[in-house]
C-alpha positions in Angstrom: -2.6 78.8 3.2 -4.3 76.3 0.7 -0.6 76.1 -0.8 0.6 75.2 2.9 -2.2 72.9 3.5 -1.8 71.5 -0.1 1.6 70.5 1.2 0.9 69.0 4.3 -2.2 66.6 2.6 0.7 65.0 0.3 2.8 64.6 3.6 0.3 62.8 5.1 -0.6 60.7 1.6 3.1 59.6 1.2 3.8 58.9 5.0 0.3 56.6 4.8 1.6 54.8 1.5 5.3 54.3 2.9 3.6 52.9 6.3 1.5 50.6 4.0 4.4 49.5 2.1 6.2 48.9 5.0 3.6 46.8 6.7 3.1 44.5 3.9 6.8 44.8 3.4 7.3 43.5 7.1 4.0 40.8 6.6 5.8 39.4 3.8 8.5 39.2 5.8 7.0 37.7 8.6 5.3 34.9 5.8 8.7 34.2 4.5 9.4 34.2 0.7 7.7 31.2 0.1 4.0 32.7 0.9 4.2 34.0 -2.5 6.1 31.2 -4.5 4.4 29.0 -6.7 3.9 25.2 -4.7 5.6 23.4 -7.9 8.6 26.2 -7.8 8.7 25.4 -3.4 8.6 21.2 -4.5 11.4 21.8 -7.4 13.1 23.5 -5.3 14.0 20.7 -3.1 17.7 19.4 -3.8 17.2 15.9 -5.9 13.7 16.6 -6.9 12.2 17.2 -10.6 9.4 16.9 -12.1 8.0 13.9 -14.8 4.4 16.0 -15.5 1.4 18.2 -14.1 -2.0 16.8 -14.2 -5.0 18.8 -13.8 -7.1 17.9 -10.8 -10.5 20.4 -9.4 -9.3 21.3 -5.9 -5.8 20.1 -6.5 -2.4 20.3 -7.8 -1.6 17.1 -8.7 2.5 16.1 -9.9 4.4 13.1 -10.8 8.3 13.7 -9.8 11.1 11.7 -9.2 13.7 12.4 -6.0 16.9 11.2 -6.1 17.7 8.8 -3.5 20.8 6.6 -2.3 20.9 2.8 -3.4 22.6 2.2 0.5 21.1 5.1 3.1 24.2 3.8 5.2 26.7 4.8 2.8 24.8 7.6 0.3 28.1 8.2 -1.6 27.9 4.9 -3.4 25.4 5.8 -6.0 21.8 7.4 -6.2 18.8 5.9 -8.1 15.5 8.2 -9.1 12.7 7.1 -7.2 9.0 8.1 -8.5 6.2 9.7 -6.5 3.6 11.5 -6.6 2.0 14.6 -4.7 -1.6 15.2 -4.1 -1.7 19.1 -3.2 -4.6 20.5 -1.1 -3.1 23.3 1.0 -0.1 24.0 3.0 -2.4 24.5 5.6 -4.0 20.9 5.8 -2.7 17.6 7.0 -0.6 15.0 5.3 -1.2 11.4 4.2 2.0 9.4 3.2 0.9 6.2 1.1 2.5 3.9 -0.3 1.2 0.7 -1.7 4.5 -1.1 -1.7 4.8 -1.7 -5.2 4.3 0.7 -8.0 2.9 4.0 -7.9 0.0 5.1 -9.2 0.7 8.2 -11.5 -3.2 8.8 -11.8 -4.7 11.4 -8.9 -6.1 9.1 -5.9 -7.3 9.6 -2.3 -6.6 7.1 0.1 -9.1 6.5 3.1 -7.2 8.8 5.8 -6.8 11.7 3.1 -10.6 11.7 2.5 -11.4 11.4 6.3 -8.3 14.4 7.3 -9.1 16.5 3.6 -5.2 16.4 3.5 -2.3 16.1 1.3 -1.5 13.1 -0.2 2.5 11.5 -0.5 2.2 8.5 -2.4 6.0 6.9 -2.9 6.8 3.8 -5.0 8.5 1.3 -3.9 12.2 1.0 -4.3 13.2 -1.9 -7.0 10.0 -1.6 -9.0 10.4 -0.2 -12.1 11.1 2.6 -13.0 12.6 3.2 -9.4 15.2 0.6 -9.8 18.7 1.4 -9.4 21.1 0.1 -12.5 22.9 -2.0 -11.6 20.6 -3.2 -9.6 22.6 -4.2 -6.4 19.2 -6.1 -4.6 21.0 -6.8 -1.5 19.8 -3.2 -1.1 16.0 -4.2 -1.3 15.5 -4.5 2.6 12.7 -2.7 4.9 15.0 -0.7 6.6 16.1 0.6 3.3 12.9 1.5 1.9 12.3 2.8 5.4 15.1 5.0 5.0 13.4 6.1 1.9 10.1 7.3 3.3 12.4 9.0 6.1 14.7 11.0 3.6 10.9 12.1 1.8 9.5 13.2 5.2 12.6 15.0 6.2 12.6 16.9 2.5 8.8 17.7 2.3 8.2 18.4 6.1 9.8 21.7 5.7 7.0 23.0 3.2 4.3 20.3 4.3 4.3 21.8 8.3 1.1 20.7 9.8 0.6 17.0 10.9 1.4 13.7 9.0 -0.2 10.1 8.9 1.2 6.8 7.0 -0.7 4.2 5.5 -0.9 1.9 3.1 -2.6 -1.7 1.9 -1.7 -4.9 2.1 2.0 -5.3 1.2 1.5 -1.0 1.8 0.4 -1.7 5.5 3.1 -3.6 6.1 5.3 -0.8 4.7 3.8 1.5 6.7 4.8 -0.5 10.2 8.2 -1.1 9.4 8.5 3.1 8.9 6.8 3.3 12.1 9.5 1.2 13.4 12.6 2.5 12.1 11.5 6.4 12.5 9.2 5.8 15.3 9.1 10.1 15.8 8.1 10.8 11.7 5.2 10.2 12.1 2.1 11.6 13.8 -0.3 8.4 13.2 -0.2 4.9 11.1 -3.1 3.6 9.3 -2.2 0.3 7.7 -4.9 -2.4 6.2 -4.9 -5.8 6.1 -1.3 -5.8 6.7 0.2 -9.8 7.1 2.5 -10.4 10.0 4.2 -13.7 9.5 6.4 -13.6 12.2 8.0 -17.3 11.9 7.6 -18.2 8.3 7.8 -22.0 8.9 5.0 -21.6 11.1 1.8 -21.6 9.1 -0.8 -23.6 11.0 -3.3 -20.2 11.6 -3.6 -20.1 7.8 -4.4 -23.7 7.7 -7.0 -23.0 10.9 -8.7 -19.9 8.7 -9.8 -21.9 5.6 -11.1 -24.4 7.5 -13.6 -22.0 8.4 -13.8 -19.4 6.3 -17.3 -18.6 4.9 -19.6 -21.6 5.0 -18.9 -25.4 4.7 -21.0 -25.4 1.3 -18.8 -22.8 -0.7 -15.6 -24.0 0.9 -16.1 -27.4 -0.6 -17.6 -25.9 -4.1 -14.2 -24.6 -4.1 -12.3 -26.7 -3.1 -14.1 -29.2 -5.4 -13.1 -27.3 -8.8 -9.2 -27.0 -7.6 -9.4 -30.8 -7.5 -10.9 -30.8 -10.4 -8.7 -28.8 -12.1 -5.6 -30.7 -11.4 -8.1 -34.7 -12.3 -8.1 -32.8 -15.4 -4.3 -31.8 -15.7 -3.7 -33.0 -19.2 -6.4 -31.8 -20.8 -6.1 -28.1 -19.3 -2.2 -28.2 -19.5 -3.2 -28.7 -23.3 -5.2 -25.4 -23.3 -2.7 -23.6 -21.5 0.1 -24.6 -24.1 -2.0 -23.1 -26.5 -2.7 -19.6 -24.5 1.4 -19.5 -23.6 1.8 -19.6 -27.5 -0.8 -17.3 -28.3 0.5 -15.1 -25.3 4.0 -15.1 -26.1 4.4 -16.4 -22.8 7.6 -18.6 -21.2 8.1 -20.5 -18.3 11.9 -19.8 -17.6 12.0 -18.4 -14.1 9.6 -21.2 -12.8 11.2 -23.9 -14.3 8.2 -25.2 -17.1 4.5 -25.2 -17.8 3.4 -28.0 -15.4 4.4 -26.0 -12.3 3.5 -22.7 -13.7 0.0 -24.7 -13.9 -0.2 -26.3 -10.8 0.9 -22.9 -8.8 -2.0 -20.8 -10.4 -4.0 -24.1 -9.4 -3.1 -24.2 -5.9 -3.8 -20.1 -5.9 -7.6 -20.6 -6.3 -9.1 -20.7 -3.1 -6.6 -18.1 -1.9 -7.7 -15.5 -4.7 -11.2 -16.2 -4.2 -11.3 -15.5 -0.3 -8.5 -12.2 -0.9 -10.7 -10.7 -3.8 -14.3 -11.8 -3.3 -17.0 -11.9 -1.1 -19.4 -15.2 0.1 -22.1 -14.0 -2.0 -19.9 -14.8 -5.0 -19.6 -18.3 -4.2 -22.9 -18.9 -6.1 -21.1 -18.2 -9.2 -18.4 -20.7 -8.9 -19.2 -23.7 -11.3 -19.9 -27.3 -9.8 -17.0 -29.3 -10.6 -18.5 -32.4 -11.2 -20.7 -31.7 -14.0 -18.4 -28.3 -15.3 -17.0 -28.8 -18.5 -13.0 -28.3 -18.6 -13.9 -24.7 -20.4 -16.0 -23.8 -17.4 -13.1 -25.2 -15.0 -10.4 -23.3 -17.1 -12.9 -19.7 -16.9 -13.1 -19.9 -13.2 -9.7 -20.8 -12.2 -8.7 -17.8 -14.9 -10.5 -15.5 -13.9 -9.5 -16.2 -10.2 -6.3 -16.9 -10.5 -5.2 -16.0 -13.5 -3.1 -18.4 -16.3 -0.6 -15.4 -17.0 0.5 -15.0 -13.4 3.7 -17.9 -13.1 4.5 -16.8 -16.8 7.7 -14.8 -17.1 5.7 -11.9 -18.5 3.8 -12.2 -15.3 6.4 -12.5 -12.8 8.6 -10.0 -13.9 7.2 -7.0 -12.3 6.9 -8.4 -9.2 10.3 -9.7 -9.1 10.9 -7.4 -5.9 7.8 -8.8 -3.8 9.6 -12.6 -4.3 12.5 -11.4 -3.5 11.9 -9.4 -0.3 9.0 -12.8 0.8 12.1 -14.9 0.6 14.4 -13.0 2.5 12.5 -11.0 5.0 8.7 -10.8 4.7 8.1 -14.4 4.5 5.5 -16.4 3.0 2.1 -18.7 3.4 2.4 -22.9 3.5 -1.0 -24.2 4.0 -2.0 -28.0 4.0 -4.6 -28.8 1.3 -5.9 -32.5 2.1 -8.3 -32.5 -0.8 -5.6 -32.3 -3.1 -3.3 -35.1 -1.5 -2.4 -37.5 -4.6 -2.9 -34.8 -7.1 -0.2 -31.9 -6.2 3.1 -32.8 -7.1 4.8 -29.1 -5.8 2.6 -27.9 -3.0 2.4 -24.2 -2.5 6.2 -23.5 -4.1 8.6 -20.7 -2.1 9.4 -17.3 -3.5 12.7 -18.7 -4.4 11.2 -20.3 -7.4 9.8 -16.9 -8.7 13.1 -15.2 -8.8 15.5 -15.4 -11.5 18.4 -17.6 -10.9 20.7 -15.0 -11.1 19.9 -13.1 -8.5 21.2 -13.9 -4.8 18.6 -14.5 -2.0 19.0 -15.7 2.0 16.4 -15.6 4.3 16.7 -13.4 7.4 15.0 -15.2 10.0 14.9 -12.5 12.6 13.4 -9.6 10.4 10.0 -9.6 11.2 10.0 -11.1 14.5 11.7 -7.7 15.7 8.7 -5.8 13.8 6.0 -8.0 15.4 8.0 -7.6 19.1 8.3 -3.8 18.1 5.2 -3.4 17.9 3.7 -5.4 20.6 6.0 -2.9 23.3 5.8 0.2 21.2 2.9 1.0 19.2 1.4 4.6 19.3 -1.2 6.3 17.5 -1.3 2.7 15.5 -4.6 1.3 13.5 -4.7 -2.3 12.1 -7.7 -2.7 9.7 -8.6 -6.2 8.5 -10.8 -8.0 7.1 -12.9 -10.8 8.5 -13.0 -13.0 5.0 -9.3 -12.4 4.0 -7.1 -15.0 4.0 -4.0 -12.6 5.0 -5.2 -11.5 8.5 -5.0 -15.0 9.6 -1.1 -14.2 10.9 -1.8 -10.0 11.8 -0.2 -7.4 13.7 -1.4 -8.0 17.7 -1.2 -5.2 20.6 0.7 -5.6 24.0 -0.3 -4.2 27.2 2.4 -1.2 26.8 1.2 0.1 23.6 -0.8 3.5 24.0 -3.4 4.7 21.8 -3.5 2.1 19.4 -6.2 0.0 17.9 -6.8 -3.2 15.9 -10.4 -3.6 14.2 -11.5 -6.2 12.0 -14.6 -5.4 8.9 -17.3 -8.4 9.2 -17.8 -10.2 6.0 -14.9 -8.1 4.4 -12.2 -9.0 1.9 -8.4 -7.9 1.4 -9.7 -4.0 0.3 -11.0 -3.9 3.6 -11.4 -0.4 4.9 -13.1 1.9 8.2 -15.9 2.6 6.2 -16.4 -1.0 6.0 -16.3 -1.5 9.9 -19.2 -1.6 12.9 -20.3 1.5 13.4 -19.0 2.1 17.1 -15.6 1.3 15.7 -16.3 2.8 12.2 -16.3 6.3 14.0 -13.8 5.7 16.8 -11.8 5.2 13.7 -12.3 8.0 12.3 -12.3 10.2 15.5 -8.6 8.8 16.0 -7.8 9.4 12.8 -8.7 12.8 12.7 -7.3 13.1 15.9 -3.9 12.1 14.9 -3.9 14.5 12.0 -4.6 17.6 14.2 -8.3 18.5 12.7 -10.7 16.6 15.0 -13.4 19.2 14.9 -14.6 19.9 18.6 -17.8 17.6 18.4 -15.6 14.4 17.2 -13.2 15.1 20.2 -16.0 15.3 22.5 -18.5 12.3 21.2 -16.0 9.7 18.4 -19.9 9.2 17.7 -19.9 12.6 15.4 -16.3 11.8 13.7 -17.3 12.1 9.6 -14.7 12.4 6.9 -13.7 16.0 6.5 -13.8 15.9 2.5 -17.1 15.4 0.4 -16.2 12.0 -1.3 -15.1 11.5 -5.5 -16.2 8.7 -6.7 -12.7 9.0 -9.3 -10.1 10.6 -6.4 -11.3 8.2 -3.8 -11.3 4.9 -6.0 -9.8 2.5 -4.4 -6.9 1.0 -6.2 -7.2 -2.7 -4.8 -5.5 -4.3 -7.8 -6.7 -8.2 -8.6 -3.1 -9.8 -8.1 -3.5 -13.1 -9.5 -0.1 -14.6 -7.9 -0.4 -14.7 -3.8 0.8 -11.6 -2.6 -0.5 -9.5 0.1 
């Protein structure tokens, strides 16, 4: 009897562990494979994807790869180029933030604004034709929006299959702008679009809202301190053309793509009030030197450290080759009048074209962005325009017709080009955020019933959430 019941007690133990290796066998199942593979393995995994390093972040998994994409999404077969990005990793589970600035990438861990407010995943793609993620030869008839549209698309498509849950674009600046013409082309990628301070010049000989803005930007007092020391700088020419002969030979730097010194000088003059209204604040205006009684040292300090003497250079140029080139054939640039330097400038504000080596091919498209701005006016969804009160690139931004749904344009008081929703009214500060959220599928119940209670889901880092609003020293958005 105890033999028999001996027996039937092991019966019962092996049935129960066979059942409980089934079940787990049949959850893992049910899970897929990938439940239990490593998130670099699922990433590497992805056909054209490798990896350039791993850096350690608390709370994250944080890579640097490169995807293989085509120079020509219309005809992939002619050639591939590696394009870098980074990835941000929080959780499967969570939300996902595609950013891009529109340049170069950042290969540091960073948070933009909506990844902070959703406690996401961050996407952060560079942009094609920057280097590293230039194709060679570099064919830069290929360096269109609808191209490095494509690009984002091809991303999505890859990552969406291990990145499930809801997605959001957004960028800065020249990164906003990126982030509307995705929404464009691939108007159903895209779960919500949060671009700042994005420019929106939709007839680029038509520049008279620039001219309207500086006439009354800030106060009358530091407009014409400001105005007073660029007209001052350019009295002064030969003696501060003399300095900067002497800093280009110290430098190492030449004047090739420009054409010489004297309009390399005279386009980081003409720059200054720009800069100073894209990068500072009113309050700084106390700081700018009176031009009448400034020495040519004091005049030199403040237009270099506004504008920057290195920026027309070749050395400085170069990088941003692919900005020029895409203002001069589809993006378009600012012309403003400057009557308080009539008599003195000899090249006025000068056109992409002259920041572009010679070699390479440019005609302007004239229709690009006036189907983005008309896009937009009809078809926005789930869209948010930040700006910035101050900042001299919302003069010409994105504007909302009556058929758009769901979509929102708000403008920071007092703020600059890094202009942000943290920095806006409070009633639209946390409609902002309530949209956001929103968007990204995560609204917690309170924020969908009162926007009043929308908070950012993550506790803020002061290092991840630094915002990466480089000082440009040419004019570029």
């Amino acid at each position: 009897m105890r033999k028999t019941l001996g027996w039937l007690l092991s019966l019962v133990v092996l049935i129960g562990t066979m059942g409980a290796a089934g079940a787990t066998a049949q959850a893992a199942t049910a899970a897929g494979p990938a439940a239990a593979t490593d998130i670099k393995d699922r990433i590497l995994g992805i056909p054209g994807m490798s990896l350039i390093e791993e850096k350690p972040y608390p709370g994250y998994r944080f890579f640097v790869l490169n995807y293989e994409q085509p120079v020509d999404h219309r005809q992939p077969w002619k050639g591939t180029f590696k394009q870098r990005m980074t990835l941000l990793h929080k959780d499967v589970s969570r939300p996902t933030v595609f950013f891009t600035s529109g340049y170069n990438v950042n290969t540091n861990p960073r948070r933009s604004e909506p990844t902070t407010i959703v406690d996401g995943n961050q996407i952060s793609m560079e942009y094609r034709f920057f280097t590293p993620s230039r194709p060679d030869p570099a064919n830069w008839a290929k360096l269109d929006i609808w191209q490095a549209a494509s690009d984002q698309h091809r991303i999505f498509t890859a990552l969406k299959k291990i990145y499930n849950k809801n997605w959001l674009s957004t960028g800065g600046s020249k990164g906003g702008m990126t982030a509307t013409y995705y929404e464009r082309f691939y108007p159903r990628d895209m779960d919500g679009v949060v671009a700042y301070v994005a420019p929106n010049d939709v007839v680029n000989n038509e520049d008279s809202a620039y001219d309207r803005f500086f006439a009354k930007v800030g106060t009358k007092e530091c407009r014409d301190r400001l105005n007073a020391v660029q007209r001052e700088a350019l009295v002064r020419r030969a003696p501060l053309e003399a300095k900067y002969a002497t800093a280009a030979a110290e430098n190492g730097w030449t004047f090739t793509t420009v054409g010489n010194l004297d309009k390399a000088y005279e386009a980081v003059v003409l720059d200054y009030v720009w800069a100073f209204w894209q990068y500072s604040l009113l309050a700084d205006c106390s700081s700018i030197p009176t031009a009448a009684t400034a020495s040519d040292q004091e005049i030199w300090d403040t237009i270099d450290a506004i504008s920057g003497f290195s920026a027309y250079a070749d050395q400085g140029l170069q990088t941003y080759t692919p900005y020029y080139y895409q203002a001069g054939t589809q993006l378009g640039s600012p012309d403003i009048k400057q009557p308080h330097l009539k008599g003195l400038s000899r090249y006025g504000y000068q056109a992409p074209r002259e920041f572009v080596p010679r070699d390479i091919p440019m005609t302007f498209q004239s229709g690009a962005m006036a189907d983005i701005d008309g896009w937009v006016r009809d078809n926005a969804h789930q869209m948010l325009f930040v700006y910035g009160q101050n900042d001299p690139w919302g003069a010409e931004p994105f504007r909302l017709g009556y058929k758009t749904r769901d979509s929102h344009v708000m403008i920071a008081p007092g703020a600059n080009h890094g202009a942000n929703v943290a920095q806006l009214q409070e009633g639209e500060k946390t409609l902002a955020t309530a949209k956001i959220l929103q968007w990204a599928g995560v609204a917690p119940a309170a924020a969908l019933a009162d926007s009043a209670k929308a908070a950012p889901l993550a506790a803020a880092d002061a290092q991840l959430d630094q915002q990466d609003l480089e000082r440009e020293p040419q004019l570029r958005p």
